[in-house]
N, C-alpha and C positions, 0 to 999 in steps of 0.2 A: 397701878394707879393710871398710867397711861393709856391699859385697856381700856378701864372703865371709864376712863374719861371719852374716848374714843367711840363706847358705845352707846353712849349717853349722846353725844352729838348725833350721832347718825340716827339713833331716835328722834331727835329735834327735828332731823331734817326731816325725816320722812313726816313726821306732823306736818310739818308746814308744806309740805309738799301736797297733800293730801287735802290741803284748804287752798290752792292754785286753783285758775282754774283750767279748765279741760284742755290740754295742748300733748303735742307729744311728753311720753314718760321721761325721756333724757332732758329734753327743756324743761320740764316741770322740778326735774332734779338738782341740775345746773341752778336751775332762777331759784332754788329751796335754801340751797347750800347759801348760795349768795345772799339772800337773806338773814339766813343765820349768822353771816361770815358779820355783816353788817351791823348787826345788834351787836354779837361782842363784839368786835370794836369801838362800838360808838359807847358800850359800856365802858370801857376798859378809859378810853378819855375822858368819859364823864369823873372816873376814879383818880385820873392822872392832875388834878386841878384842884383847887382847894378857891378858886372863884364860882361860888354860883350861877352867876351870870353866862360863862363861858361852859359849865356845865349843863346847862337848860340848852343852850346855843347848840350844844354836840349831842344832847340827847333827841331833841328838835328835830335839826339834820341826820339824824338816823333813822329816824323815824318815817322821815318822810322818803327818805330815798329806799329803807324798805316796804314802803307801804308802793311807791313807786314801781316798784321791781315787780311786785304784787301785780300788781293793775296793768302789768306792760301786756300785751297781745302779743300771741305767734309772730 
């Protein structure tokens, strides 16, 4: 299970890696990862609350802070 969980993310990563844009391959890797890292978490708090409000709030800031990471330059 752990495999496959394992290589399912790395797939993940490399998608979003793949939609970065043009900087070096280890930066592009790093800022992927970290995007990814980003989304489950901010999912995994969206899950952890049973308030709406606080849930849109962590969905929100995940979003943005990976769309951020996204957009950051060399």
């Amino acid at each position: 299970m752990r495999l496959l969980f394992a290589e399912k993310l790395a797939d993940r990563i490399t998608l979003v890696a793949q939609r970065l844009p043009q900087v070096p391959v280890i930066v592009r890797e790093r800022r992927a990862a970290a995007i990814v890292a980003t989304m489950i978490g901010a999912r995994q708090l969206v899950r952890s609350t049973s308030d709406p409000e606080l849930s849109a709030i962590h969905l929100q800031t995940g979003a943005e802070t990976a769309y951020n990471l996204a957009a950051t330059p060399d």
